[in-house]
LUMLUMKOL-762861 format. One record per residue: x, y, z of N, C-alpha, C in turn; residue in three letters. Coordinates in Angstrom, 3 decimals, padded with zeros to 6 digits. Layout:
<kegus>
<<X; Y; Z>; <X; Y; Z>; <X; Y; Z>; "ALA">;
...
</kegus>
This chain:
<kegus>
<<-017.975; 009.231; 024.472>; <-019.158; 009.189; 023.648>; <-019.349; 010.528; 022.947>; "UNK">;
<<-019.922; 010.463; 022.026>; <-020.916; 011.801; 021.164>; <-022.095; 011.560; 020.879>; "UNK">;
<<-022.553; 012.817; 021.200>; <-024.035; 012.395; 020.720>; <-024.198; 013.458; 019.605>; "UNK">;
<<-025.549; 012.483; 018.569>; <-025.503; 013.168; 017.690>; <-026.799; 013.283; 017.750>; "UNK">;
<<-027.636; 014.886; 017.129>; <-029.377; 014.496; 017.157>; <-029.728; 015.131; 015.600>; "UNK">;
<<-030.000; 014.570; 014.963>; <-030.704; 015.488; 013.292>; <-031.857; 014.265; 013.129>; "UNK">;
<<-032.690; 014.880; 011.897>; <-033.773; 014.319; 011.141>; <-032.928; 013.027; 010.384>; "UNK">;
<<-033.834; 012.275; 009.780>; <-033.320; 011.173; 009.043>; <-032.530; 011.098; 007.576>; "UNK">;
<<-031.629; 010.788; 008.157>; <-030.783; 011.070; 006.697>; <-029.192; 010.376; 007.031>; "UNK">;
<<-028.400; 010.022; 006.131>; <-027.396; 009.033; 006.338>; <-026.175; 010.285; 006.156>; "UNK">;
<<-025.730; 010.118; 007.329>; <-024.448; 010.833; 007.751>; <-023.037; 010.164; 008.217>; "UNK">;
<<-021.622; 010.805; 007.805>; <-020.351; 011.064; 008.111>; <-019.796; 011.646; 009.551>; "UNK">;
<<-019.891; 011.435; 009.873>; <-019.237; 011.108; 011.444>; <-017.747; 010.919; 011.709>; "UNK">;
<<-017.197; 012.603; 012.108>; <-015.629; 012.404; 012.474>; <-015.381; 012.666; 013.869>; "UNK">;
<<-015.385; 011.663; 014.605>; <-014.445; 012.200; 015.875>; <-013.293; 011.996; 016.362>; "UNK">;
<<-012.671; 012.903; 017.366>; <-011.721; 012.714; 017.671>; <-011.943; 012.412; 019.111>; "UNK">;
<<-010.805; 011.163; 019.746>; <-010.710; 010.837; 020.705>; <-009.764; 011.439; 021.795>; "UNK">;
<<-010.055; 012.474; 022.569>; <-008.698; 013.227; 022.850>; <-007.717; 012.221; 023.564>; "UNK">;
<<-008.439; 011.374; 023.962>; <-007.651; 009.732; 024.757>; <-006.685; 009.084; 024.333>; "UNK">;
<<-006.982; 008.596; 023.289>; <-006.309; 008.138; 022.405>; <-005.610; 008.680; 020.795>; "UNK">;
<<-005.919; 009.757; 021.406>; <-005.100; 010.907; 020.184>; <-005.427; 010.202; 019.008>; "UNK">;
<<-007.044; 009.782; 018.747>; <-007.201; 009.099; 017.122>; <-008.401; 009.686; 016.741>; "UNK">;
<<-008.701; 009.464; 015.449>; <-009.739; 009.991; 014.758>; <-010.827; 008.821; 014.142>; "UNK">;
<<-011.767; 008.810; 014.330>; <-013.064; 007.832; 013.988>; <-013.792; 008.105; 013.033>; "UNK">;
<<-014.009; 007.607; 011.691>; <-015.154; 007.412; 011.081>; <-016.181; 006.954; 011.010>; "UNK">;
<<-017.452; 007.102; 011.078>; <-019.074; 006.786; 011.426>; <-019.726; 006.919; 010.116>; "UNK">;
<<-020.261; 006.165; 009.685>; <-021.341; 006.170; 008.486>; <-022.569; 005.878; 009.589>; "UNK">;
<<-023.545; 006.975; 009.717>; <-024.685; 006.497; 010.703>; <-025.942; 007.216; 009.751>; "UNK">;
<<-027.247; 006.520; 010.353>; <-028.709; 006.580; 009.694>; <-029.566; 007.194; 010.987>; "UNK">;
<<-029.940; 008.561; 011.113>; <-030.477; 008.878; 012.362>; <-032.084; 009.036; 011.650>; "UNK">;
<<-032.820; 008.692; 012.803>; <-033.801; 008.476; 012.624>; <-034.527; 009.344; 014.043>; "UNK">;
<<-034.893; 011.126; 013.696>; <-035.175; 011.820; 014.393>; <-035.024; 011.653; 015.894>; "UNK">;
<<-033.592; 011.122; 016.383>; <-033.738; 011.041; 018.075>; <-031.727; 011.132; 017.893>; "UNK">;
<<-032.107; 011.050; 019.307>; <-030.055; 011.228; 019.537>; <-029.513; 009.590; 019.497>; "UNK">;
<<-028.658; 009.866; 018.990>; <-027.416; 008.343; 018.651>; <-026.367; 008.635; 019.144>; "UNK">;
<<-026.131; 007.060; 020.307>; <-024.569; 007.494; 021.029>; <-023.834; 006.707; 020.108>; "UNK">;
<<-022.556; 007.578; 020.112>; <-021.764; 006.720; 019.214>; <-020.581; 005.971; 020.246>; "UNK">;
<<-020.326; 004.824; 020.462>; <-018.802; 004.347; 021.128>; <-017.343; 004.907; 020.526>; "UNK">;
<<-016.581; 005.456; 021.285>; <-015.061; 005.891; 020.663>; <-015.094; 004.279; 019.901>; "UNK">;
<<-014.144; 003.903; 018.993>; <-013.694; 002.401; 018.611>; <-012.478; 002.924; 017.956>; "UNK">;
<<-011.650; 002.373; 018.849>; <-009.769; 002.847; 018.924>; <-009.483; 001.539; 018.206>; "UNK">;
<<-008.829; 002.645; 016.999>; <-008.198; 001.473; 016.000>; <-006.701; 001.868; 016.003>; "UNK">;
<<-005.463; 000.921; 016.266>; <-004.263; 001.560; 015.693>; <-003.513; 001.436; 014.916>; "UNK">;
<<-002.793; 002.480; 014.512>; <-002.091; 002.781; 013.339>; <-001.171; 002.200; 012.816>; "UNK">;
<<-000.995; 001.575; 011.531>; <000.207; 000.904; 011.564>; <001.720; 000.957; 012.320>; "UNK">;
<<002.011; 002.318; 012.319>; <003.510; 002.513; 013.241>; <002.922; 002.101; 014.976>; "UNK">;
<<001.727; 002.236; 015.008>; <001.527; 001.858; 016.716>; <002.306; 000.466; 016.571>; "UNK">;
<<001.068; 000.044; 015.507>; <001.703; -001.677; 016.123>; <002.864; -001.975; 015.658>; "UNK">;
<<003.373; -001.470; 014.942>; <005.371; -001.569; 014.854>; <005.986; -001.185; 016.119>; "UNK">;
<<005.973; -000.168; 016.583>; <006.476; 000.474; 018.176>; <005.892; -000.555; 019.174>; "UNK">;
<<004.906; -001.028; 019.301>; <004.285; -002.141; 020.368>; <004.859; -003.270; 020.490>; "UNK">;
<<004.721; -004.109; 019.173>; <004.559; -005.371; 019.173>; <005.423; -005.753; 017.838>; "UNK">;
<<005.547; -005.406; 016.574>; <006.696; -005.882; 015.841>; <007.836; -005.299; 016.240>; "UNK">;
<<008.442; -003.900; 016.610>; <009.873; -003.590; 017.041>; <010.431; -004.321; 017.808>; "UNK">;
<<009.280; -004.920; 019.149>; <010.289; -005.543; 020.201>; <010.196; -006.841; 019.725>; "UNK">;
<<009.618; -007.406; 018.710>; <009.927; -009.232; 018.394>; <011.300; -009.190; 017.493>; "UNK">;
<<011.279; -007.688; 016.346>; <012.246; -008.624; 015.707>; <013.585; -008.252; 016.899>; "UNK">;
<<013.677; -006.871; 018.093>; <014.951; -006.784; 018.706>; <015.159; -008.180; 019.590>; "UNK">;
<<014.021; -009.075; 019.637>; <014.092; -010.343; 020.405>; <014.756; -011.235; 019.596>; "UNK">;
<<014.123; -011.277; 018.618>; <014.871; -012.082; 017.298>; <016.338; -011.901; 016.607>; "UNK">;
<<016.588; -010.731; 016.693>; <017.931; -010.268; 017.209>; <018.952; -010.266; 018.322>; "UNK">;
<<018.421; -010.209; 019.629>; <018.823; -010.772; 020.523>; <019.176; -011.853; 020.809>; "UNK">;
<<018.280; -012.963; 020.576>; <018.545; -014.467; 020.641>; <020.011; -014.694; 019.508>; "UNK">;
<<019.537; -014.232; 018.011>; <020.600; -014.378; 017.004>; <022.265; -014.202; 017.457>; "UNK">;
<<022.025; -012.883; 018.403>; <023.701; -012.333; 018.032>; <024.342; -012.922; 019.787>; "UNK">;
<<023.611; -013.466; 020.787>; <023.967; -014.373; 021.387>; <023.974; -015.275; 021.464>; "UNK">;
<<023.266; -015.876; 020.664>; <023.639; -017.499; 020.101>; <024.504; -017.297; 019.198>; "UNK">;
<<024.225; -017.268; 017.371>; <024.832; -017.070; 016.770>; <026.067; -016.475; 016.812>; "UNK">;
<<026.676; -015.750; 017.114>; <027.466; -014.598; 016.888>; <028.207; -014.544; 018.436>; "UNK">;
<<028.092; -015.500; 019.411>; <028.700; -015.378; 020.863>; <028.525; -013.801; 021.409>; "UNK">;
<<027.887; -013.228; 021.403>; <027.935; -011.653; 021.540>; <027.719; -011.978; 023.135>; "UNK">;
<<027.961; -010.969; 023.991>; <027.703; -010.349; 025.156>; <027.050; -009.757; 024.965>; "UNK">;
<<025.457; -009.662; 026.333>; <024.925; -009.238; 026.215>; <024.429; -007.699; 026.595>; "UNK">;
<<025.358; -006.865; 027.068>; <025.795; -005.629; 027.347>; <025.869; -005.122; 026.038>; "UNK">;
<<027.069; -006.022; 025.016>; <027.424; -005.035; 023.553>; <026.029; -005.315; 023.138>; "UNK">;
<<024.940; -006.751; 022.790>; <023.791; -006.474; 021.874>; <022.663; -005.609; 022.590>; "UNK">;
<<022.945; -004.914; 023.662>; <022.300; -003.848; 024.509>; <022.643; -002.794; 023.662>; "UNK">;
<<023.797; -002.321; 023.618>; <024.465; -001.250; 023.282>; <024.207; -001.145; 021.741>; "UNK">;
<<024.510; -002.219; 020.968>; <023.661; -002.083; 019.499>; <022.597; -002.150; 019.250>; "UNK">;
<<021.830; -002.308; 019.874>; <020.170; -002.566; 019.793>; <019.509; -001.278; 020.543>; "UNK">;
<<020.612; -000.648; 021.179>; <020.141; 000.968; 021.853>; <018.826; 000.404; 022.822>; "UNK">;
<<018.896; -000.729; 023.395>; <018.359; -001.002; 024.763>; <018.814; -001.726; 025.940>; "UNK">;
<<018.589; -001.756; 027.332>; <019.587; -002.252; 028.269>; <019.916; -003.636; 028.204>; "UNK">;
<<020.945; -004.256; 029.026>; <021.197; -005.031; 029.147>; <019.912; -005.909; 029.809>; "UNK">;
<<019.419; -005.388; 030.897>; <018.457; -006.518; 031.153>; <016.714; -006.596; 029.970>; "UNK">;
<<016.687; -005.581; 029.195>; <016.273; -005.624; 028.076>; <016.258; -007.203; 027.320>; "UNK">;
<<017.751; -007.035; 026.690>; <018.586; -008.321; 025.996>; <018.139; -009.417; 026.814>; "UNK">;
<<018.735; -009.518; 027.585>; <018.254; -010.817; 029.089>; <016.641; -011.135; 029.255>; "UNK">;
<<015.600; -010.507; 028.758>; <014.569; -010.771; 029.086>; <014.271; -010.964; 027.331>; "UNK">;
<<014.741; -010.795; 026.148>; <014.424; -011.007; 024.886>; <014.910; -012.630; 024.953>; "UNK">;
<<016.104; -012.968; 025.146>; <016.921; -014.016; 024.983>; <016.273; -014.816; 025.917>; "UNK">;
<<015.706; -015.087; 027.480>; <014.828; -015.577; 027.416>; <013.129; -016.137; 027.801>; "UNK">;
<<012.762; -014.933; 026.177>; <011.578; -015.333; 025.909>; <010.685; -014.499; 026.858>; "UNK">;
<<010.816; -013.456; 028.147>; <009.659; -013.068; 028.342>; <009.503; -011.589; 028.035>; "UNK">;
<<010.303; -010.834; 027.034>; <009.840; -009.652; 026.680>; <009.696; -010.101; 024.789>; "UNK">;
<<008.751; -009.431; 024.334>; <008.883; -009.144; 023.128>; <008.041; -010.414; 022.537>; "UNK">;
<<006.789; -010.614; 022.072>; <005.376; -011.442; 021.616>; <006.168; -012.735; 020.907>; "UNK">;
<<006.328; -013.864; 021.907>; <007.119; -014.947; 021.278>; <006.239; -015.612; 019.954>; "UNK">;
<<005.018; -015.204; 019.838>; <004.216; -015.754; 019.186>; <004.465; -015.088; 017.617>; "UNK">;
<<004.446; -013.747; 017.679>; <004.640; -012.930; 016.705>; <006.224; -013.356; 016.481>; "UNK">;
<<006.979; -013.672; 016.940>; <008.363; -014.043; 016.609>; <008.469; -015.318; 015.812>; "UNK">;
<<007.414; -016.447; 016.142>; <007.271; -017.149; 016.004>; <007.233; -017.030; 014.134>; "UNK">;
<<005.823; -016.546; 014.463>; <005.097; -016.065; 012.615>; <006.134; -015.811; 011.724>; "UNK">;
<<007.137; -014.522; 012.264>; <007.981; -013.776; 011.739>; <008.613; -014.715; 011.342>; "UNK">;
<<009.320; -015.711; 012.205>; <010.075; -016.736; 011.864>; <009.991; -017.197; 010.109>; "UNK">;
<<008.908; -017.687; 010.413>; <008.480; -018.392; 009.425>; <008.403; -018.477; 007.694>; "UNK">;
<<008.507; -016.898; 007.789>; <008.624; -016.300; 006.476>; <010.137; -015.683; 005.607>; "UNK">;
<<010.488; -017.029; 004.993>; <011.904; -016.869; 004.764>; <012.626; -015.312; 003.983>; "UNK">;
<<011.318; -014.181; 003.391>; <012.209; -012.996; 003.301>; <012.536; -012.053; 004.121>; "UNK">;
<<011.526; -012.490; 005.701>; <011.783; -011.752; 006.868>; <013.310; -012.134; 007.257>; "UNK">;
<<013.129; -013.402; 007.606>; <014.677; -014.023; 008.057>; <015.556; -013.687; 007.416>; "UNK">;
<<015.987; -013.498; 005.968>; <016.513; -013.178; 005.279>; <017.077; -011.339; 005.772>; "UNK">;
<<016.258; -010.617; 005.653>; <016.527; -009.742; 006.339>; <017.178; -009.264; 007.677>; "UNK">;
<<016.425; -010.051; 008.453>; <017.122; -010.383; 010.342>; <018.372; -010.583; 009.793>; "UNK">;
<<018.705; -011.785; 009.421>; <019.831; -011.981; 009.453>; <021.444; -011.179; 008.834>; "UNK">;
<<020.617; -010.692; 007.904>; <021.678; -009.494; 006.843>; <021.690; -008.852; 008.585>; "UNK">;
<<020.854; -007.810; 008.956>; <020.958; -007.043; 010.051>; <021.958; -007.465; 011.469>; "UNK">;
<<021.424; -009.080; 011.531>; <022.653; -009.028; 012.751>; <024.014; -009.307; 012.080>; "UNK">;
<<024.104; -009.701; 011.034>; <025.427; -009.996; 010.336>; <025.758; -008.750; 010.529>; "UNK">;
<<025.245; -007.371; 009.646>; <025.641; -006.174; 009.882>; <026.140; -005.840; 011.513>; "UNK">;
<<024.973; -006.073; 012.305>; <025.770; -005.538; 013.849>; <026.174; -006.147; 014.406>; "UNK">;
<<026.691; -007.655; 014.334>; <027.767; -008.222; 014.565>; <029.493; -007.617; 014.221>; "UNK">;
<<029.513; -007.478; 013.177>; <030.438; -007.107; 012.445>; <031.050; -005.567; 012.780>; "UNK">;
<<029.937; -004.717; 012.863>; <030.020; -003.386; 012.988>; <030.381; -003.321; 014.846>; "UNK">;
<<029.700; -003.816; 015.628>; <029.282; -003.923; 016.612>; <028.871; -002.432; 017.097>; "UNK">;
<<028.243; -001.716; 016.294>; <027.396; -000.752; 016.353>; <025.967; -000.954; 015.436>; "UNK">;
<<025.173; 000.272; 015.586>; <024.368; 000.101; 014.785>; <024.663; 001.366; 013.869>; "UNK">;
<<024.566; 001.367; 012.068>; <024.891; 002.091; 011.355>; <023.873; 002.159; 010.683>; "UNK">;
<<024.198; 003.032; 009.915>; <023.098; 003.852; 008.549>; <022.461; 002.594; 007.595>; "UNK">;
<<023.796; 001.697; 007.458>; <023.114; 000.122; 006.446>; <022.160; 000.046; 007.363>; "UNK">;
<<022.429; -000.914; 008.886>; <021.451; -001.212; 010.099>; <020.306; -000.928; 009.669>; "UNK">;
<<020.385; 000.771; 010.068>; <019.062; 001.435; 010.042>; <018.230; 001.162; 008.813>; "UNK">;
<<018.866; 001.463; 007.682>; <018.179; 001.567; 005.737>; <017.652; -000.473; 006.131>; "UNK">;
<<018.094; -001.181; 006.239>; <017.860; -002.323; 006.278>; <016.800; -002.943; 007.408>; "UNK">;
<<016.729; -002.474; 008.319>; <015.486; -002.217; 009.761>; <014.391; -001.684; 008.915>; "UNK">;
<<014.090; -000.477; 008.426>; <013.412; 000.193; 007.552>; <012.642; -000.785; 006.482>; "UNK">;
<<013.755; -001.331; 005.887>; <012.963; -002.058; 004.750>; <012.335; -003.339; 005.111>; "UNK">;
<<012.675; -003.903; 006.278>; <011.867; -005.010; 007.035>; <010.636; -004.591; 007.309>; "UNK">;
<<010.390; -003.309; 008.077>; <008.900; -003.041; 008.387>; <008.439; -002.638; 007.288>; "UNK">;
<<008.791; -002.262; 006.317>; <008.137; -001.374; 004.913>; <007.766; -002.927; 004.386>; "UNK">;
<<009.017; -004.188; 004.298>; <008.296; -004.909; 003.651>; <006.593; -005.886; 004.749>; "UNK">;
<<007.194; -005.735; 005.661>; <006.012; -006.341; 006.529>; <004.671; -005.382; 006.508>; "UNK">;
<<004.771; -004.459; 006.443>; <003.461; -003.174; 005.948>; <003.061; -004.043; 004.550>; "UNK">;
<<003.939; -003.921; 003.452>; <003.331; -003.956; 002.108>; <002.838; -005.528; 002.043>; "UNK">;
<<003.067; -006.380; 002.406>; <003.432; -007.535; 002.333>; <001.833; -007.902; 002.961>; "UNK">;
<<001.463; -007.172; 004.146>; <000.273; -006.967; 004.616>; <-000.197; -007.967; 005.942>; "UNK">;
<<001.338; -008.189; 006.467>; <001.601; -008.838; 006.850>; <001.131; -008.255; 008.414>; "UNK">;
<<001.144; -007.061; 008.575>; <001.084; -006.067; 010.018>; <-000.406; -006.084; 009.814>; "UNK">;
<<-001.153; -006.417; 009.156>; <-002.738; -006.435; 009.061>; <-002.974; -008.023; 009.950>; "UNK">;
<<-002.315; -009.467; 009.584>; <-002.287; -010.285; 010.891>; <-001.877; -009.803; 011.978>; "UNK">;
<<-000.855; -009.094; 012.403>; <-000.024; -008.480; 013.831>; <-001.547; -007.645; 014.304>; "UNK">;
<<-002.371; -006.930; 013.432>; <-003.281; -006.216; 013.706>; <-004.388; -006.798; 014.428>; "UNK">;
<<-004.759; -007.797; 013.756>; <-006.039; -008.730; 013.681>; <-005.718; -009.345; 015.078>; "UNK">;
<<-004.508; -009.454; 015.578>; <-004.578; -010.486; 016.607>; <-003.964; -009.767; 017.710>; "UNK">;
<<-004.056; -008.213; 017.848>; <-004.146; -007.418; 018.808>; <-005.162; -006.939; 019.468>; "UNK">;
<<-006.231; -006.217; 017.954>; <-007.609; -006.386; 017.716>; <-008.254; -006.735; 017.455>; "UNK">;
<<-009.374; -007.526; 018.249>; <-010.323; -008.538; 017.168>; <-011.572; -007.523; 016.233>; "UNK">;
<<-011.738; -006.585; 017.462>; <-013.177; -005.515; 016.468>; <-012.882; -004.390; 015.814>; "UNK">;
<<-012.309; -004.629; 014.745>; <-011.583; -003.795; 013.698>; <-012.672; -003.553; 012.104>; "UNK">;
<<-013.130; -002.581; 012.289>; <-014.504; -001.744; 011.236>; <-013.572; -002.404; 010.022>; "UNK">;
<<-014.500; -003.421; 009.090>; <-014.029; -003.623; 007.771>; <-013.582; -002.730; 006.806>; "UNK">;
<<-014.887; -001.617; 006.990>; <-014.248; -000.486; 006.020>; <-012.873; -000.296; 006.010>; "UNK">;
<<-012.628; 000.171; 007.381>; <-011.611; 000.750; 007.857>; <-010.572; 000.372; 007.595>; "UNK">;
<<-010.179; -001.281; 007.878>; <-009.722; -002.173; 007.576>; <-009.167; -001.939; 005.804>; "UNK">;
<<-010.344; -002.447; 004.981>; <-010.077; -002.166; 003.726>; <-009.430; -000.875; 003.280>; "UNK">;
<<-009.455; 000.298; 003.430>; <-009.233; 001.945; 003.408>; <-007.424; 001.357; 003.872>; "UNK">;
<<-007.095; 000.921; 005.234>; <-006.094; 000.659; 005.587>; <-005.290; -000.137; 004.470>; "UNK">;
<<-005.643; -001.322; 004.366>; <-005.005; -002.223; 003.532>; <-004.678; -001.579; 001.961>; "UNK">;
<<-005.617; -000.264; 001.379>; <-005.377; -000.015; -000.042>; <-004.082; 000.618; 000.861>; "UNK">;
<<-004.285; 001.595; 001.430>; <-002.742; 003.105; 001.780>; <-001.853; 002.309; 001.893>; "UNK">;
<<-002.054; 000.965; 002.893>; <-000.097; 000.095; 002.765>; <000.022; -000.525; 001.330>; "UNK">;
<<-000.722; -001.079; 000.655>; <-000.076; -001.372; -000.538>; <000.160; -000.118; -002.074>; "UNK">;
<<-000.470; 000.764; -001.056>; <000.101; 001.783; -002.258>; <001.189; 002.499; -001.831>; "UNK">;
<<001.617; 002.413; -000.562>; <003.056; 002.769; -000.329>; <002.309; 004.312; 001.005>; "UNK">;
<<001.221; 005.074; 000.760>; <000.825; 006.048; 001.113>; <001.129; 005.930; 002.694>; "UNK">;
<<001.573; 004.658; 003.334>; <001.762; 005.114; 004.882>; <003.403; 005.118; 005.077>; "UNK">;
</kegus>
């Protein structure tokens, strides 16, 4: 919490959460007494890429290059730069938001992408610089696309509109 105490007048409100290593904006109206404010932990687009989109599409990858592609699941460990029982728990179904895999599914320029990627680390049976430039442009297009604002919404339900809006201009202007 913070407390804040002034005369009446409409104030800007920055805190920082040392908890959650984030920063809060407050538009508040004090009316001569102290106002607690609640931390309200919002996260950042790369959070929810590192959380919850990285490990669906390496699931979605996983499933691909052992079905598709007969791979062992040691080598799509070793290209995916996570363990074998990693792979084994993507392939089946209890690591990595089957639901969000689901969504992902669905949207034929995501797939489009997945699939260039395991074609690439199939082939390579490493992961390379294409890999990487092509991983990259999946989340850049799922940022712009505004697509990580659903991944958002359904991590967090109490997400400050402002905030929200402020968010949504920086990904479509490229600024995150």
């Amino acid at each position: 919490m913070h407390t804040v105490s002034r005369s009446t007048e409409h104030m800007y409100l920055k805190i920082f959460n040392p908890h959650s290593r984030r920063i809060v904006y407050y538009q508040i109206t004090l009316y001569n007494k102290k106002v607690e404010i609640p931390y309200n932990q919002m996260l950042l687009p790369s959070e929810i890429e590192a959380k919850s989109l990285i490990p669906a599409v390496r699931a979605i990858l996983a499933r691909k290059l052992t079905g598709e592609y007969d791979m062992k699941e040691e080598v799509v460990a070793k290209v995916l730069g996570v363990t074998q029982a990693a792979v084994s728990n993507y392939v089946r179904g209890t690591r990595g938001d089957t639901e969000l895999m689901s969504k992902l599914s669905l949207v034929d320029q995501i797939i489009e992408m997945i699939d260039d990627i395991a074609r690439d680390l199939a082939s390579n049976k490493a992961y390379t610089p294409y890999t990487m430039s092509k991983f990259i442009e999946l989340c850049n297009y799922i940022r712009h696309s505004l697509i990580i604002c659903d991944i958002h919404h359904n991590i967090e339900s109490n997400i400050d509109e402002g905030v929200c809006q402020l968010c949504k201009g920086n990904l479509m202007s490229g600024r995150f």
